[in-house]
C-alpha positions in Angstrom: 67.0 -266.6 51.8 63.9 -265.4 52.9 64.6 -265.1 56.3 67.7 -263.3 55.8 66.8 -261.3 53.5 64.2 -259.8 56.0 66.5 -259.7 58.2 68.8 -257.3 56.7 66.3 -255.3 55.8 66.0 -255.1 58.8 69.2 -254.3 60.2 68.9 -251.7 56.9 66.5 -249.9 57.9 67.2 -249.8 61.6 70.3 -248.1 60.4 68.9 -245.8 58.2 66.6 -244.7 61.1 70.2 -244.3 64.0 71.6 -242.5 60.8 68.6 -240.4 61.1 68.5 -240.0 63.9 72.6 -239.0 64.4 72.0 -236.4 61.6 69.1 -234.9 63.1 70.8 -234.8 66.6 73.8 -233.3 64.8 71.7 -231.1 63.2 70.2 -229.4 66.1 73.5 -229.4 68.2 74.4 -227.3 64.8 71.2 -225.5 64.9 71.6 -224.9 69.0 74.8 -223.8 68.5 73.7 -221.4 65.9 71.2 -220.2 68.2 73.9 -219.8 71.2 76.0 -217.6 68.8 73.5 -215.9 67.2 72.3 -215.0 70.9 75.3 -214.1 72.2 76.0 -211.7 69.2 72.9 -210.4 69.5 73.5 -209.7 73.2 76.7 -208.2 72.4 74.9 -205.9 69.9 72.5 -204.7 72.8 75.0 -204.4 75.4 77.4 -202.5 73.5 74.2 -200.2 72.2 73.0 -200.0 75.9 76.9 -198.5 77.4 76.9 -196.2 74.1 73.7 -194.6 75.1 75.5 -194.2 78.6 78.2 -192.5 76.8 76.3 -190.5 74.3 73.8 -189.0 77.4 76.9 -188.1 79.6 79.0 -186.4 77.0 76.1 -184.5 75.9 75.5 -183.3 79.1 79.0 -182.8 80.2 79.2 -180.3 76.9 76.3 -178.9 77.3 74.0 -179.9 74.3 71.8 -181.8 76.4 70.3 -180.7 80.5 69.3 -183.5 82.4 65.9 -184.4 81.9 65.6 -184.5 78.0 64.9 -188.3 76.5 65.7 -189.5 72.6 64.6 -192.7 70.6 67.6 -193.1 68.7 70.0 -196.0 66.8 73.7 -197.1 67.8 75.0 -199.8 65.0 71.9 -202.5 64.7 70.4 -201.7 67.5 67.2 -199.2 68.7 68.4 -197.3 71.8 66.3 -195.0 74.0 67.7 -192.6 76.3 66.2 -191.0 79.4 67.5 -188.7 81.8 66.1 -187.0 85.2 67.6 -184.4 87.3 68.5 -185.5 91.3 69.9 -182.7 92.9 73.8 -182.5 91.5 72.9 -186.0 90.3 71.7 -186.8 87.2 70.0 -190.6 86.4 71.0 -191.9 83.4 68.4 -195.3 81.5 69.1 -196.4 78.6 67.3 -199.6 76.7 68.5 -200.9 73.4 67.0 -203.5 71.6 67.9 -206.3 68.7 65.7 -208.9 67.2 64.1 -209.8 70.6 67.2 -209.6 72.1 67.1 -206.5 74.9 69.5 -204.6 77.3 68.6 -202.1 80.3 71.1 -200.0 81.8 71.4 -197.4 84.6 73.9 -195.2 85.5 74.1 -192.5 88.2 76.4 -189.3 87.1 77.1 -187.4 90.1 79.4 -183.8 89.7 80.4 -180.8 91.8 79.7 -177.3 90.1 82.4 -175.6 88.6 81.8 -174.2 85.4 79.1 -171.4 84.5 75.7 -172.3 84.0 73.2 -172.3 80.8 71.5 -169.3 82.6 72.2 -166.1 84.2 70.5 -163.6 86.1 68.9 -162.0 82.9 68.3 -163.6 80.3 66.6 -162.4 76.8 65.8 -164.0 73.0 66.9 -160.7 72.3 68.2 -157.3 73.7 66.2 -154.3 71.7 67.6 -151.3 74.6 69.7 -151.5 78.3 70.2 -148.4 79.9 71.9 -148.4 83.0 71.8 -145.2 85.0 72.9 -144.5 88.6 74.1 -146.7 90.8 71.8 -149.5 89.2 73.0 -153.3 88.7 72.3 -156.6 87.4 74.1 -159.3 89.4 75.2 -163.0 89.6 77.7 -163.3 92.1 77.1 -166.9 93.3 79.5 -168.7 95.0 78.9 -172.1 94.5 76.9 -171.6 91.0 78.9 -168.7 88.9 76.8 -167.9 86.2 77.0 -164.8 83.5 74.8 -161.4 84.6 73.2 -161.0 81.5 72.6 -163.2 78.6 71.5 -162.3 75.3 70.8 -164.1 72.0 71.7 -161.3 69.6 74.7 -158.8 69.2 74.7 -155.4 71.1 77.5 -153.7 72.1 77.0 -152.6 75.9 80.0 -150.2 77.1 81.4 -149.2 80.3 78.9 -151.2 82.5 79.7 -154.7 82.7 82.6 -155.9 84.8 84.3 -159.6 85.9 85.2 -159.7 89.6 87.0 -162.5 91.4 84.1 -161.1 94.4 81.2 -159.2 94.2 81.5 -155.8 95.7 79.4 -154.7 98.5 77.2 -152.0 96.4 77.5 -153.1 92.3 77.5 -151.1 89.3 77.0 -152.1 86.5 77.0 -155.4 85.0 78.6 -157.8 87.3 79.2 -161.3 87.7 82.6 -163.5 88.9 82.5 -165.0 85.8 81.9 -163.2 82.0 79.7 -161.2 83.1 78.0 -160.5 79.6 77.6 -162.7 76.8 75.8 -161.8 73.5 74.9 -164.4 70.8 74.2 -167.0 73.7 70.9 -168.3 72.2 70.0 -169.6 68.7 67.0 -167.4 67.6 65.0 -171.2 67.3 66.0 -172.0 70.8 62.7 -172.3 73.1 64.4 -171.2 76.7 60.7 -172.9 78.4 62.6 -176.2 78.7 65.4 -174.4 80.1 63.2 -173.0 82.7 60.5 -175.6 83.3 60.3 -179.6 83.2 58.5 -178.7 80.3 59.4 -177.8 76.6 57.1 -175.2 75.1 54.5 -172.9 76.1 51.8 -175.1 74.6 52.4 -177.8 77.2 52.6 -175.0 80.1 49.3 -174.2 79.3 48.4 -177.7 79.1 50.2 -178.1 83.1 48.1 -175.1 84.4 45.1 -176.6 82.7 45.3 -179.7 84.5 46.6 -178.3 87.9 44.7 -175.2 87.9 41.7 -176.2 85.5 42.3 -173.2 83.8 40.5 -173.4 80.3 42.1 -171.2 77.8 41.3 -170.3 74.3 43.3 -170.3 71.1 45.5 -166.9 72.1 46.3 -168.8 75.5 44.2 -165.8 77.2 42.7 -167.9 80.4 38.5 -168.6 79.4 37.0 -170.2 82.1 37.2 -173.3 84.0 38.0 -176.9 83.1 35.7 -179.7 84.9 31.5 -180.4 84.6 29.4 -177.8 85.4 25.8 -177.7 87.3 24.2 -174.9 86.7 22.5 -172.7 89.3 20.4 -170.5 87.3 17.7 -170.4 84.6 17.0 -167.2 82.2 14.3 -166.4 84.2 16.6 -166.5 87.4 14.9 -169.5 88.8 17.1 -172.8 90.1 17.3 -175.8 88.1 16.4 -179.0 89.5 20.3 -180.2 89.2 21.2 -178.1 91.2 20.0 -179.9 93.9 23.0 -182.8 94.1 25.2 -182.7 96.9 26.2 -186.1 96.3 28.2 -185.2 93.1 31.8 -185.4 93.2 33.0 -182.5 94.5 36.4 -183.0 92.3 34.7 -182.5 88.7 32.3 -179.6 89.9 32.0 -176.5 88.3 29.2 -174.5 90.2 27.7 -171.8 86.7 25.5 -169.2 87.3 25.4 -165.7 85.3 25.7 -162.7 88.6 26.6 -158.5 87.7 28.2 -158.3 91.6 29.5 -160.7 94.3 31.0 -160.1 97.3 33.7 -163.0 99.4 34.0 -162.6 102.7 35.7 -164.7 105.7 34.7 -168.0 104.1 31.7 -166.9 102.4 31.1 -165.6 98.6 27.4 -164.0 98.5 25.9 -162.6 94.8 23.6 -160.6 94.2 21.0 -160.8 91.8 17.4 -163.2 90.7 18.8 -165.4 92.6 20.5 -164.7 95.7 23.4 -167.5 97.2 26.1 -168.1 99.7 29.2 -169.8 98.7 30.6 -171.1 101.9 34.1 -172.6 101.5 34.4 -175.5 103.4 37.8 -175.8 105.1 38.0 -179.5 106.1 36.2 -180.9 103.2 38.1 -178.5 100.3 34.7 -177.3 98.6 32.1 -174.4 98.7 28.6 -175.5 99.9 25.8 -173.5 98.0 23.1 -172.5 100.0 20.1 -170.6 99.4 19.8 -167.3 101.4 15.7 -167.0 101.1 12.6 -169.4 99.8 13.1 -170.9 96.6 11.2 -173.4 94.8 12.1 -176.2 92.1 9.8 -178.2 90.2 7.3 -177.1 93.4 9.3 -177.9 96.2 10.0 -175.5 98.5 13.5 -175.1 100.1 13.9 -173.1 102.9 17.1 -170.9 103.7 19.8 -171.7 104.6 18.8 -175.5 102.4 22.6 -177.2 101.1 22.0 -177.0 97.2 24.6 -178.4 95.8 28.8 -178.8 96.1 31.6 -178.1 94.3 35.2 -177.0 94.4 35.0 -174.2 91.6 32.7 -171.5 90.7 31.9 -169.8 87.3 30.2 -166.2 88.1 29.8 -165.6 84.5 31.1 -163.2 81.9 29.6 -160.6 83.6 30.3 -160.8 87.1 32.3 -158.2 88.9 33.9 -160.0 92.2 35.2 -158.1 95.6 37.5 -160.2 97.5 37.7 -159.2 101.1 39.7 -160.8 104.2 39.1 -164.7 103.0 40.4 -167.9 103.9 39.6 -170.9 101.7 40.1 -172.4 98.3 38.5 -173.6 95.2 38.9 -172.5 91.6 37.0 -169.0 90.8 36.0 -167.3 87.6 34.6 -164.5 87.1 35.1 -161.0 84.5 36.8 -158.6 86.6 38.3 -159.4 90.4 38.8 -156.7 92.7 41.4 -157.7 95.4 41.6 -155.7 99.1 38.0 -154.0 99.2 34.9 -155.5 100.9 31.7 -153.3 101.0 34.3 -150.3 100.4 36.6 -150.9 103.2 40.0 -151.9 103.5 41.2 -155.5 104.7 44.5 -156.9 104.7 44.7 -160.9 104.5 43.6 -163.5 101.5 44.3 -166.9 101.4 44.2 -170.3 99.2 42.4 -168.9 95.7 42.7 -169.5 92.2 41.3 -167.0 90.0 40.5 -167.8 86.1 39.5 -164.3 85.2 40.0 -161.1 82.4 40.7 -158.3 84.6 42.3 -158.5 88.3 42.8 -155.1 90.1 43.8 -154.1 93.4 41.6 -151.9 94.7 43.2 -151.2 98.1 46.0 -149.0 98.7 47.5 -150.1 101.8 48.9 -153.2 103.3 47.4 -156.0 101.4 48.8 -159.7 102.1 48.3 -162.4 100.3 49.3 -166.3 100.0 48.8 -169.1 98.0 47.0 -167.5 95.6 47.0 -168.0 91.7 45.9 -165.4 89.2 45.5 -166.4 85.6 44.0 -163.3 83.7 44.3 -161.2 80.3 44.8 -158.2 82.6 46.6 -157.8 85.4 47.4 -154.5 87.3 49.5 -154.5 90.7 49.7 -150.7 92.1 49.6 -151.1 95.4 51.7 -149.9 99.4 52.6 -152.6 100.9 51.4 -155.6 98.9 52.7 -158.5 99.9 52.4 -162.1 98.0 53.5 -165.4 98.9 54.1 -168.2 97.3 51.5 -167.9 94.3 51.5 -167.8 90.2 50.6 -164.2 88.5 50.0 -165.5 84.8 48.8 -162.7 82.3 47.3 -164.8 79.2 46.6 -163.8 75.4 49.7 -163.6 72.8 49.5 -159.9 73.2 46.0 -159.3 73.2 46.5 -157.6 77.0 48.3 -155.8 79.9 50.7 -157.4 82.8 51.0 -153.8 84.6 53.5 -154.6 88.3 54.2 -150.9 89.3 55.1 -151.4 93.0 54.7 -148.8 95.9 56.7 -148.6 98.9 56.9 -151.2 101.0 55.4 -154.0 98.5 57.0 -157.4 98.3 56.3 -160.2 96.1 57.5 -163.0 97.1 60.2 -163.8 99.6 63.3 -166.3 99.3 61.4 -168.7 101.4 58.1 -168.1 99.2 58.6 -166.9 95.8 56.4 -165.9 93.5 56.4 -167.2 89.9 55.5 -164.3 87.3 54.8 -165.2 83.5 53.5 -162.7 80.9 52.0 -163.6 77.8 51.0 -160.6 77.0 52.9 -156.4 77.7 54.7 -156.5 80.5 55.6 -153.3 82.2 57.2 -153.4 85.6 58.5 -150.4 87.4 58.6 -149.0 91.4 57.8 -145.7 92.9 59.3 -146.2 96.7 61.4 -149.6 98.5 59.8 -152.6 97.2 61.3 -155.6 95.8 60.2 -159.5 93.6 61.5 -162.4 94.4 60.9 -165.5 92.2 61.1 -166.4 88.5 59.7 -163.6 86.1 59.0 -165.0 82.1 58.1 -163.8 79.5 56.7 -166.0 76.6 57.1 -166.3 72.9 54.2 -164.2 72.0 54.9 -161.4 74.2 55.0 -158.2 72.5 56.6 -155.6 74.8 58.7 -156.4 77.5 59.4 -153.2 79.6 61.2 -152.8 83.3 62.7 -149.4 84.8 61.6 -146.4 85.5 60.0 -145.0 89.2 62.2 -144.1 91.9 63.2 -145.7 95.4 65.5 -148.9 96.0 64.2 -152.2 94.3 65.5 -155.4 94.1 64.6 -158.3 91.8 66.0 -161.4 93.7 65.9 -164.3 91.5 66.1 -164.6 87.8 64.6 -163.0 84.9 64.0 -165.1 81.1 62.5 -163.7 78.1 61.4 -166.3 75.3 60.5 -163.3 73.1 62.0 -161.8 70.1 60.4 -158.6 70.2 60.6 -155.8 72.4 62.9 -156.3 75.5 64.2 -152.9 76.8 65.8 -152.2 80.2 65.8 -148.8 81.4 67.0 -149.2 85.0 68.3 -146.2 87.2 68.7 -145.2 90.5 69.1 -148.0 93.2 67.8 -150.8 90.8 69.6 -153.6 91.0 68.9 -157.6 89.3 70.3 -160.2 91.3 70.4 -163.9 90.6 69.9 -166.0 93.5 69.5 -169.7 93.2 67.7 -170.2 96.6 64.7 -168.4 95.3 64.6 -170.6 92.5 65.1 -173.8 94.3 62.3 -172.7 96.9 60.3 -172.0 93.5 60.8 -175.5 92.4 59.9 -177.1 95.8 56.6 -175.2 95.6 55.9 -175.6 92.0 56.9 -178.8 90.2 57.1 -178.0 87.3 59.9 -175.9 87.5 63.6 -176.5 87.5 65.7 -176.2 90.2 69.2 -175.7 90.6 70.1 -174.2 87.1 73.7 -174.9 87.2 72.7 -178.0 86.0 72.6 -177.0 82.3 75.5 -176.1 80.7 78.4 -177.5 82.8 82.2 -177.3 81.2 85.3 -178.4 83.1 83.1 -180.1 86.2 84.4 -183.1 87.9 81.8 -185.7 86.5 81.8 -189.2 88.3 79.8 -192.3 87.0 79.3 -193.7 90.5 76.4 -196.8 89.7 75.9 -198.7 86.7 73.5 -201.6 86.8 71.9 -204.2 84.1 69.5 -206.1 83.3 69.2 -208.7 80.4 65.7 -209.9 79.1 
């Protein structure tokens, strides 16, 4: 009995163990198939999340609440979806991710339409209108073929009469306000609307400033007036106008150099700054290397070594004159970062000259101090003052920023024969502060002028001659905006200049029928996904 007894209890509890052991298995074949469901509903949840922030990016753009290029961190159901869209020529690249208890969907989609409908900008645009006055045979335009936009575009209500004028094509000499599509629409722009991201691939004024302090090392203070230059600074003079000893350091990266010395007058020349005072140095710029090279011009000593002229001091790729220095800028070809109080462009030693090339200047005041012929490319101004009266100025491809939230004066009162900018090279023209622009002869802009939220007075007309603005105007303000345009004034929006503009500066947007696009052909031409 014994024996069998053990036996069974055996047998028992090797049964109770395969009993175990079946439960267990069907337990995790339960549990597995648990898992497989739950997955594959979670999965569904991310997928479906994934094509709805497809959907939700395309309608918004196809109705114009969203332009291409904006992103959101949203829900759809259970899931977290995040959207982000880029601009690619009449293309616009859709990626969305949604996510669900580790369970996560990527999707991209290409939407690809022709332009039909009216865009989200014309060829004026303004917050808000205070005065128009249109006298003569004077115009503002937007007569593009493939791009029909409205001529003027304003946020408020004013009633304009007997000037503004649909066409099915624009006549040879317009009059008026003039556009193949409405060509005037009031109430076009919520008063909390910031137009910046409508402009630039940016979406207030706060991080424009922050784009021309990282490309230009423009350092500004709290009004946004430009303050001096961003980077580390070596100093080149003492109190008592003798050199410091770290001066001497050509071997410090030329890329975070700020050369600071305190100078009344300098003068740039060819490749070659020179100022006068205690302590008297060349600047040469350096052409293949992209940085001055301060030399010493006479006998100095530091810490009781004697350099001789002509002795390499030190290198950089910006200057700081001081808050005192007064800068003429002749005929010079170069680069680099400059700052200085006041910069006089077009005189050298009192006589004229006629070329200027690669400069940035981080200044308070920039005059022209020549009256004749003055050409100029590739150069940036970013000042509290700027005055442009000028014959025959002519600037390429360069940034005229006046900085301060009203604190100062944007004065472009062009002569005959004065150009700024070109189709090929436009210019790109934002005012902080008054801006007053006006003509007396031909002349003529061409590029992107805007205006800012904390620009007080925004005022263009007056002068006499023909002048064309070729391009597009914005104003972000809701203050002062008054257009008092006569004679043989005309505003014409051309998208070419602000293409060009956006090749040259990347900030900007190109192609601006890309905003607001109603009854377009929209294709979804590539979708592709990826599960992890």
């Amino acid at each position: 009995m014994r024996k069998v007894k053990g036996f069974i209890l055996g047998q028992t509890l090797i049964l109770i163990l395969a009993l175990l052991i079946m439960g267990l298995t069907g337990l995790h074949i339960s549990w597995m198939g648990f898992r497989t469901l739950s997955a594959e509903q979670r999965w569904h949840i991310v997928d479906r999340a994934a094509n709805g922030g497809i959907m939700r990016a395309s309608e918004r753009i196809i109705n114009g609440i969203w332009t291409c290029g904006l992103t959101s961190n949203e829900t759809f159901g259970l899931a977290n979806l995040q959207i982000k869209t880029q601009r690619a020529g009449n293309s616009c690249f859709i990626w969305t991710r949604a996510d669900y208890r580790n369970a996560t969907v990527v999707k991209i989609a290409l939407l690809y339409y022709t332009l039909e409908g009216p865009s989200n900008l014309g060829a004026v645009n303004l917050k808000r209108l205070n005065n128009i006055n249109l006298g003569g045979s004077a115009s503002i335009v937007s007569c593009e073929v493939e791009c029909k936009t409205p001529a003027l575009m304003i946020g408020n209500i004013v009633t304009i009469t007997n000037v503004s004028d649909n066409v099915t094509a624009c006549p040879n000499n317009p009059n008026g306000i003039i556009s193949t599509t409405k060509a005037y629409v009031s109430n076009a722009f919520p008063q909390d609307r910031d137009l910046t991201a409508d402009v630039f691939q940016l979406n207030n004024r706060l991080e424009l400033l922050n784009r021309f302090s990282n490309d230009y090392r423009v350092d500004f203070d709290n009004n946004g007036k430009p303050s001096g230059i961003v980077g580390s600074y070596i100093s080149i003079t003492d109190q008592n106008g003798g050199l410091l000893a770290n001066a001497v350091n050509p071997q410090r990266p030329p890329s975070h150099d700020v050369c600071s010395a305190s100078y009344n007058n300098c003068v740039a020349s060819g490749t070659v700054i020179s100022c006068i005072g205690n302590t008297k140095l060349d600047f040469h710029w350096d052409l293949v290397n992209s940085r001055y090279i301060v030399k010493n011009k006479e006998n100095i000593t530091i810490n009781g070594i004697n350099y001789n002229p002509n002795t390499t001091l030190a290198y950089c790729q910006a200057l700081d004159l001081g808050n005192n220095a007064h800068l003429q800028v002749g005929s010079f070809i170069g680069g680099g970062f400059i700052a200085a109080n006041q910069v006089s462009l077009g005189t050298e030693n009192n006589q004229n000259i006629n070329s200027l090339t690669g400069l940035n200047f981080i200044v308070k005041n920039i005059v022209l101090d020549q009256k004749n012929n003055l050409t100029l490319e590739k150069v940036n101004i970013f000042a509290q003052n700027i005055n442009l009266n000028d014959n025959g100025l002519n600037w390429y491809n360069g940034i005229l920023y006046s900085g301060g939230s009203g604190t100062g004066n944007f004065d472009i009162n062009l002569n005959s024969n004065s150009k700024l900018g070109s189709q090929e090279k436009p210019v790109l023209i934002i005012s902080d502060n008054n801006l007053n622009i006006s003509r007396n002869g031909n002349a003529e802009i061409n590029g992107l002028i805007y205006v800012t939220d904390r620009n007080n007075n925004f005022n263009i007309g007056s002068g006499n001659g023909n002048f064309n603005i070729n391009g597009m105007i914005v104003s972000n303000s809701n203050n002062n905006n008054n257009f008092n345009i006569s004679g043989n004034f005309a505003i014409k929006y051309n998208r070419q200049v602000i293409n060009n503009l956006a090749l040259q500066f990347s900030f900007i947007k190109g192609h601006i029928c890309e905003g607001v696009i109603r009854n377009s052909n929209f294709h979804l031409i590539q979708t592709k996904m990826r599960v992890y």
